[in-house]
N, C-alpha and C positions, 0 to 999 in steps of 0.2 A: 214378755214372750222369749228375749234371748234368755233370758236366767233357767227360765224352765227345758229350751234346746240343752243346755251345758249339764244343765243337771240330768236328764233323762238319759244323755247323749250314750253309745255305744265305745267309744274312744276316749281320752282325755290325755291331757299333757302331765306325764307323774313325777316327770323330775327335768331340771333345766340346771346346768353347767356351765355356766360362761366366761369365769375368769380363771385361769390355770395355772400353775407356776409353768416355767419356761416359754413365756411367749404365745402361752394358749394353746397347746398341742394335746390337751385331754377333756375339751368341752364334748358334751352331750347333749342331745336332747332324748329323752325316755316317754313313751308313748306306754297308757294300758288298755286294755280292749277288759269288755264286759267277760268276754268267751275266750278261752286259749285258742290257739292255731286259727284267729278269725283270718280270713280273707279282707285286706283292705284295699282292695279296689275300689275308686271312685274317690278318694281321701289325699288332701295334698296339705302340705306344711308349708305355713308359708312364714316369713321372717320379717318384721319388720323394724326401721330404722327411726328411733328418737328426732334424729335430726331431718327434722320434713315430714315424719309421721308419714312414711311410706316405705313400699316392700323393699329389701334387696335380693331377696333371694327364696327361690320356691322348689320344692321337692314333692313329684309325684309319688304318691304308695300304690299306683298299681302294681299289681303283679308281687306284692310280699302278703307274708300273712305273721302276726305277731307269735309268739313263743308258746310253749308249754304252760306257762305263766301270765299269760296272754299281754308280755312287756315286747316294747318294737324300739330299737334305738339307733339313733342317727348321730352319727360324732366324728372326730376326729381318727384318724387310721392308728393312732398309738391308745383308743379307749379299748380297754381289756372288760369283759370279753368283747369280740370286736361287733365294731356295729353293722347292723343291715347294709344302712346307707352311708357311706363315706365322704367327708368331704374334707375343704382343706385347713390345716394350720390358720387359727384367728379368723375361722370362718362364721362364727358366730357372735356378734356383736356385744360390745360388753352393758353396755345401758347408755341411757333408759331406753329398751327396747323391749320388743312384744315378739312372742313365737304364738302363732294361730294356728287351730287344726280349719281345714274348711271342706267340703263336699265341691267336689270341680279337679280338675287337674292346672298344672302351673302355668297352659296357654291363658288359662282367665287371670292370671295372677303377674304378668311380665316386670320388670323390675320397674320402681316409681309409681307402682298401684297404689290408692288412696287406703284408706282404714274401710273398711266396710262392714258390718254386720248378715249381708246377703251370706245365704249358705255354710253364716259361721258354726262351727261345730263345740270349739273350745279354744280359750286365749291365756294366755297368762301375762303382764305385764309387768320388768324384771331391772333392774336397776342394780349397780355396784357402786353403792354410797350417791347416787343423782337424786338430783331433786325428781319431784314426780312430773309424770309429763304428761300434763292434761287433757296433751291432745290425742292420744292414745287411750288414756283411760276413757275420756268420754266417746271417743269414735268408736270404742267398742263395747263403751256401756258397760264399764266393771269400774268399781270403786278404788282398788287395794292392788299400790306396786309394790312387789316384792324383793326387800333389800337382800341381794347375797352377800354382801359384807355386815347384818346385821352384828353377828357373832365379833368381827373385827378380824375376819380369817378371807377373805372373799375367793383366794386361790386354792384353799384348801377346802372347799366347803360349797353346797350346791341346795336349790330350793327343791324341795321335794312334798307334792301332794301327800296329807292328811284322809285320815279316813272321812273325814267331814266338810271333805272337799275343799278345806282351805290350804294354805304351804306354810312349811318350816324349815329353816334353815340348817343343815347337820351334816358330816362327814360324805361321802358320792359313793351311791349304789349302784352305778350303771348295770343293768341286765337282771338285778336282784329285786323285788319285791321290797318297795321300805318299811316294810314291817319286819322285812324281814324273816317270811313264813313261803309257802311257796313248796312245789316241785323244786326239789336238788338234782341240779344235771350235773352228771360228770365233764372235766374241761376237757379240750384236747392243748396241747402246747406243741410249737412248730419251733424250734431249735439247729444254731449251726453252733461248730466253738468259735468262730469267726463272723463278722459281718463282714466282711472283704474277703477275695482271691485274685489271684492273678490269674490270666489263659494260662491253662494249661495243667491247674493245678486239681487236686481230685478230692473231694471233701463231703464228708455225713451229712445227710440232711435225716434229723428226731423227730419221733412223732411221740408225744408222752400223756400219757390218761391221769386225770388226776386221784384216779382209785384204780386198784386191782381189776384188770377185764374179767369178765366172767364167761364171754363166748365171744370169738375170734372178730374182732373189729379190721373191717377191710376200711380203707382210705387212699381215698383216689386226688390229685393234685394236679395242678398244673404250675408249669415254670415260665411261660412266656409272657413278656411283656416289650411291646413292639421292638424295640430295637436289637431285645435277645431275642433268638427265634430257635427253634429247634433243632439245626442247624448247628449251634453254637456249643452242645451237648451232648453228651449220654448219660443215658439213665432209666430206669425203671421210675413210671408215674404211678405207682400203686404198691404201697406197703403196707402190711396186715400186722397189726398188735393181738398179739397168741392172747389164749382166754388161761390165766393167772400170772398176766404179767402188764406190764404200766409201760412199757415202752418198745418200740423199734425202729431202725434206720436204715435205711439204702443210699447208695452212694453214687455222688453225682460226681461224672468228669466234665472241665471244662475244656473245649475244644483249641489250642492255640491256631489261631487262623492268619493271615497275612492281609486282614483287611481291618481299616481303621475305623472301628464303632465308636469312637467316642466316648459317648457317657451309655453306662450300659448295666442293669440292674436287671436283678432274677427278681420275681415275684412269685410268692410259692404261696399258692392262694386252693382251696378246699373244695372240690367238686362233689357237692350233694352228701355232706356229710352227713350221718346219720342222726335223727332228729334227737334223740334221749343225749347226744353228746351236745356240750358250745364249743364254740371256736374263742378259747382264750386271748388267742391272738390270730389272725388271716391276713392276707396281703403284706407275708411276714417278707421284707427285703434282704435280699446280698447283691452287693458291689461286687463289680469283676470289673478290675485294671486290666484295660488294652495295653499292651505292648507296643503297640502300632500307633503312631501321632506324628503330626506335621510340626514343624517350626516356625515361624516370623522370623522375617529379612530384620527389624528390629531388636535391639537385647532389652532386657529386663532393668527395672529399677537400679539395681545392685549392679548390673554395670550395662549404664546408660548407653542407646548411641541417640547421635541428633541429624537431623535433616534428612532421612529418612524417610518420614511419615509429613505429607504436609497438611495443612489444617487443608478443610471441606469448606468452609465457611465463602460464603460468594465476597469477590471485592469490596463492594460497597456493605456488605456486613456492619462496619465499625463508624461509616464517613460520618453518623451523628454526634462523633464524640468530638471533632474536630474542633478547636477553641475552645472547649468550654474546661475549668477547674472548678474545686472546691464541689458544692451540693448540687450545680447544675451537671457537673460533670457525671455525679452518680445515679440522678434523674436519667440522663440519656444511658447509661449502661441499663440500669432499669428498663426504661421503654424498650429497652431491645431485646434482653431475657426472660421478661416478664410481659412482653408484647398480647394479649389477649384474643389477636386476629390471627395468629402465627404460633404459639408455643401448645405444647402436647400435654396433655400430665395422665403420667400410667397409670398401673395399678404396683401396689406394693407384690402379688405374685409375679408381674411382669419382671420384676426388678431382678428374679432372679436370673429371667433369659436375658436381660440387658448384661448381667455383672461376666455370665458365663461366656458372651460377646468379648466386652466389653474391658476386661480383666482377667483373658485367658492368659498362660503363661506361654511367653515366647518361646521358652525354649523345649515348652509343649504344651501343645494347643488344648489337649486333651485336659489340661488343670486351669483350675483359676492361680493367680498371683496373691496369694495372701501381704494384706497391705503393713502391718506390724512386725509381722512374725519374718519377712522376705524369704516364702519357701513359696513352691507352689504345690497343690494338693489337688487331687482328683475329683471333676465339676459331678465325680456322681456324688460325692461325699459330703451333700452340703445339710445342714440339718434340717430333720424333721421331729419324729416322734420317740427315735428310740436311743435316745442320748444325744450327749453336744462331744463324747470324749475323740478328738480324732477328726470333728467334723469343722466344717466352715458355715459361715452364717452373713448375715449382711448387717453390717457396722456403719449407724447413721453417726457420722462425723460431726453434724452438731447436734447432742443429742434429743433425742425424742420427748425427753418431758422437757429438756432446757428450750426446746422449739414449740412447746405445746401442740403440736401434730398428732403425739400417739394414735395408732390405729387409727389416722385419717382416710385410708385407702382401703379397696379391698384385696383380701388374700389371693384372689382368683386371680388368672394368668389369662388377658383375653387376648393378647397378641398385638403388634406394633399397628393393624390398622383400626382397632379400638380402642377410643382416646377420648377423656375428658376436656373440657373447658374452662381454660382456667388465665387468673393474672396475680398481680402480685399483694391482694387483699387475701387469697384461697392460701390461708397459712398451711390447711389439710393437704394440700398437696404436696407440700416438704416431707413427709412419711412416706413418701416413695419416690422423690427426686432424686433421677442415679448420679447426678453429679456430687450428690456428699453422702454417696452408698457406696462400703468397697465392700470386699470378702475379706472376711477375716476368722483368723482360727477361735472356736468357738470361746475356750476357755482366757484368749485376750481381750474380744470382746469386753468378758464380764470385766475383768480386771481393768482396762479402760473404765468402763464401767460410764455414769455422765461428767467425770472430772474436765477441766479445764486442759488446756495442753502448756505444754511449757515444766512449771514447777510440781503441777500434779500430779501430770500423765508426761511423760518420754518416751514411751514402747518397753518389749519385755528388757532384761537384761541382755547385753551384749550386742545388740543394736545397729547396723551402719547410719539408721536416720534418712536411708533412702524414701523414705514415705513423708518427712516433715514438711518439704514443699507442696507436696499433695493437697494436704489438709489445709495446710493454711489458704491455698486457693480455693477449695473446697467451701472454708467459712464465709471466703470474703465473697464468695458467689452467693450464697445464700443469706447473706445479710443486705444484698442489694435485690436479691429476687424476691427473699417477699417482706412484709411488710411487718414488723412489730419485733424482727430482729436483729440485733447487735453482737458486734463484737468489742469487748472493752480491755483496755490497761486492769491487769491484776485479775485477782481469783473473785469473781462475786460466789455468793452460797451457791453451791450444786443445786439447791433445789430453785434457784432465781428461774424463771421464767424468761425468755427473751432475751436474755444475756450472754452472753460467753466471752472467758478470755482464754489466753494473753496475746492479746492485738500485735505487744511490745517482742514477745519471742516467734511470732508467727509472722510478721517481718522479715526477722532475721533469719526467719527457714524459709522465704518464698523466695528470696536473696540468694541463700547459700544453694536450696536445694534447686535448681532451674526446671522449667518444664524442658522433658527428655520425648522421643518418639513413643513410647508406651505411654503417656499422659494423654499425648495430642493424637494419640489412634483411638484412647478409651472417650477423648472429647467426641472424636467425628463418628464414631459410635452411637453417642447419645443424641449426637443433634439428629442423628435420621432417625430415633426414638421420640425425641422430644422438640425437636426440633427450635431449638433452644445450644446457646454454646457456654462455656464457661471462660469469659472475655480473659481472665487473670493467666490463661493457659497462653490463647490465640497471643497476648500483649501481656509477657510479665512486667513489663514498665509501670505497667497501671499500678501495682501495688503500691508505688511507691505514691504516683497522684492523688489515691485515693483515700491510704493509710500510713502511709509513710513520712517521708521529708519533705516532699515535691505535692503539698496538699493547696499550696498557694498559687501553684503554676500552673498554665496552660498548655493541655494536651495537643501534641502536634505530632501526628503519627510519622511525620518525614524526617522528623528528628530525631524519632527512636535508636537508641545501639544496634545492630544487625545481631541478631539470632536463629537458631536451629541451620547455620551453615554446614552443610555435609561435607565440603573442604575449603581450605583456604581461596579463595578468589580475588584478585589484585587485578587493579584496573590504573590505566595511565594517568597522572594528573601534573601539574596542569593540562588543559587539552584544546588543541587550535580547533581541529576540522572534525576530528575523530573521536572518541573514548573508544580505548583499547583496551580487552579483557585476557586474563595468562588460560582464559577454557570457554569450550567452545557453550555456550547457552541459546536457549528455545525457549522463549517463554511469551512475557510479557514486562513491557520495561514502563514506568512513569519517570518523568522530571518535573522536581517542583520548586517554583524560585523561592527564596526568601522566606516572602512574605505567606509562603504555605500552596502557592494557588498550580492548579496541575500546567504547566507549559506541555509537555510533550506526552502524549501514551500513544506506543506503537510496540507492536511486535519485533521481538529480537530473533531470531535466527544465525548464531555465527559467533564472531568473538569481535564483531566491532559494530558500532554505532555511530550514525552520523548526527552530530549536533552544530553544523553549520546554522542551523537558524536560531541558534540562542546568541541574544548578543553579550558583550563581556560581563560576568558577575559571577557569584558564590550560588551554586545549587546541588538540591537533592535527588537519589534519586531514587526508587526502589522495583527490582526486579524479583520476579515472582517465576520458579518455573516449575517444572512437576513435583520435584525433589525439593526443593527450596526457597527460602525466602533471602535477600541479599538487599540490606540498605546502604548504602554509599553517601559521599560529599564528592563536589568536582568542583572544579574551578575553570570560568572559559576564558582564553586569555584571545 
């Protein structure tokens, strides 16, 4: 019965796109109808995931109707000509996965829906070099997964329905007939000489045919996308291309205003264009630089300040590390970052509002802080679909195939209070952990590339090395969060699995380069993300317990060196009745004897302290106040 629905069927799936070059930013999926200009109301796409053989993702077709050619496509914002339905970068699974047409709309379909055959219309099940996944194929009763890397091209090359209803793998037709025959539409193309402006500045926006017009094409546009508003402009939304000519432009001014948008992009998007044309490209983007941005009481990497910013993290955050060294000690760092009743795990879109938080630049708020490159660049210019030259992008610190995660997550951006479930088995959630995600400019990225750091990888030329303490706490968090990775002495193969080095120079960067107030703000960032800290920030001592020289000893946080002191602070010692401080402190103060155990916690207020109830001996002490963290030794004589 289903073989004869699919065959009969009015709709079917005629081409699928899933693996891209750059990160997945030109997947498709191609829809044909029996009829051109059919109405597809009533018809939903649904997507599903290999892993657990259930949906992630569903797409209504009310309210569209397919082409001249009677093709309907759903892709990515940079697939030319552009699709109906848009969705995001790596939004489309790479395998083994299934794309379904069905009869219903995507309330019957919510994400984690089973396989069904009910009101199936048509499936294809699609794979990049996977084994086959049986439970997909038989859930929906078809025989035959279809490899897109059969060819041995799988970025370059897409499965594309046969006239006899079976697929073949070849070069991507998005919007064309694979045959190749077809109604010829003329394109339109939407063109600046720029992807960026600044307020203020005044610049063409093209409209160009891809043949000679033959009678006067009107085109109508819009520019708004929320946070530009009309307001922010002038301009004419309606320019006519003359009948024996291929092109015309009007001119947009952008308004300089004295209020600070932020991140702020033009969308120049086609209002009811005329059906014999395609829209080559639509939801074509320009960046516009505010002038206007805020600062941070903190400086930037390149020149650090400290005590500043204090960690978020509750008191008793760490007390389970207390005594313990060696493997019990990385066990409790574990239980605490990978805690499964307590930790958050995003989505890889979210990652971008984390980084844009998270990694904004201090000396304006308005860019992220590129982690290599030490510049900052503008949080609209992060990449998507229409090149990496100029842009930023998010740089997994141990990388993605070396973590085995790739495309663990999804591309969708659901926001900080939707949140997965997760501990330190769920390796898939390392593909969107902001703790070893920065911004980074696109083209160091690649050059990084998944090399080792140390002898490999250094950064571009010319370098200060502001970023090497970063990273190497970066690893050493993610090698005790989840499960199956390491960091080791020397370069193992780039393509090792689970591995990464050099343990030996990532040491001597967590040493040299100290956590600064921009570290420990992008920590308390992510814990109210993830709620989850990265301990090597909160306590850079640990590196040394953990990776270091001090792997034999026992951690005893009353012991630590005092760090991220915002000024000198000199207190009296020895001390009869009083300990006396040179500033005046609010906070909270501990004393702790010897042998580790808390003698005193009380509130300080003022610049002295009464320790008449300690009797004579050696103790510590540590004061905690808004601004600061401040460890001590006292002697009570």
């Amino acid at each position: 019965m289903l073989f004869s629905i699919i065959a009969n069927s009015q709709i079917v799936i005629n081409e699928v796109d899933v693996d891209t070059p750059s990160t997945d930013v030109l997947e498709f999926i191609e829809l044909k109808t029996d009829t051109p200009n059919m109405v597809l109301d009533g018809y939903v796409v649904v997507l599903y995931n290999g892993s657990g053989d259930k949906s992630y993702m569903s797409y209504d077709l009310d309210s569209y109707s397919s082409d001249v050619n009677g093709l309907f496509v759903l892709g990515n914002e940079g697939v030319s000509p552009t699709p109906s339905v848009v969705f995001a970068s790596n939004g489309l699974q790479n395998g083994a996965d299934a794309v379904a047409i069905f009869l219903g709309d995507s309330s019957s379909f919510p994400k984690d829906t089973p396989v069904t055959t009910t009101s199936l219309i048509d499936v294809i099940v699609y794979g990049t070099n996977d084994s086959n996944d049986t439970g997909l194929l038989g859930g929906f009763g078809v025989s035959q997964q279809y490899d897109e890397n059969e060819n041995g091209d799988k970025e370059n090359e897409s499965i594309q329905r046969k006239p006899d209803g079976f697929y073949e793998v070849k070069t991507p037709t998005p919007g064309v007939l694979n045959d190749g025959g077809g109604v010829s539409q003329k394109g339109i193309t939407i063109s600046t000489l720029a992807d960026q402006y600044n307020e203020g500045d005044v610049f063409d926006l093209t409209f160009t045919s891809s043949e000679v017009i033959t009678s006067d094409l009107v085109i109508n546009y819009t520019l708004v996308n929320e946070e530009f508003k009309s307001s922010d402009y002038n301009g004419n939304l309606t320019v006519t291309i003359l009948s024996g000519s291929q092109t015309a432009s009007t001119q947009i001014t952008l308004i300089d205003d004295v209020e600070n948008e932020s991140i702020e992009s033009i969308i120049v998007k086609y209002v009811n264009l005329d059906s014999s044309y395609q829209a080559v490209n639509d939801n074509y983007r320009v960046t516009i630089i505010d002038d206007d941005y805020e600062v941070s009481s903190w400086g930037t990497p390149l020149e650090p300040t400290y005590g500043l910013v204090s960690s978020t993290a509750p008191i008793d955050y760490y007390n389970s590390l207390e005594g313990k060294s060696g493997q019990a000690l990385k066990d409790a760092i574990t239980a605490i970052i990978a805690n499964p009743g307590k930790v958050k795990a995003q989505t890889y879109g979210d990652v971008w509002d984390i980084l844009k938080e998270g990694d904004m630049n201090p000396e304006n708020n308005n860019e992220v802080w590129l982690l290599y490159s030490e510049v900052g660049r503008s949080k609209s210019l992060q990449q998507g679909a229409g090149g990496s030259i100029g842009k930023w992008n998010r740089e997994h610190i141990y990388p993605q195939s070396r973590g085995g995660f790739s495309g663990g997550t999804s591309s969708a951006s659901d926001g900080i209070d939707v949140y997965m479930s997760t501990d330190v088995t769920h390796i898939e959630h390392g593909h969107s952990d902001a703790h070893h995600l920065r911004p980074t400019d696109s083209g160091e990225n690649s050059s990084r590339s998944n090399n080792d750091y140390g002898v490999e990888y250094n950064g571009p030329t010319g370098n200060s090395g502001s970023w090497k303490g970063d990273v190497a706490r970066s690893v050493m968090y993610m090698t005790l969060r989840y499960e199956g990775l390491k960091v080791v002495s020397g370069n193992p193969a780039n393509t090792t699995v689970g591995q990464l080095g050099d343990i030996d120079d990532l040491i001597i960067w967590c040493s040299e380069d100290k956590p600064d107030d921009y570290e420990m703000n992008r920590n308390n960032v992510i814990y109210n993300w993830q709620n989850n800290r990265n301990p090597f920030i909160d306590l850079p001592e640990l590196a040394e317990y953990v990776y270091g020289s001090r792997t034999s000893e026992v951690w005893n946080s009353t012991l630590r060196i005092a760090h991220h002191v915002k000024d000198e602070i000199k207190h009296s010692n020895p001390v009869v009745d009083f300990i006396h401080f040179n500033k005046y402190l609010k906070g909270e103060m501990l004393i702790y004897n010897i042998q580790g155990q808390t003698v005193v916690n009380k509130k300080i207020d003022g610049n002295k302290v009464d320790v008449n109830m300690l009797i004579q001996g050696v103790y510590f002490f540590n004061i905690r106040t808004e601004s600061t963290v401040f460890q001590g030794k006292l002697i009570k004589i």
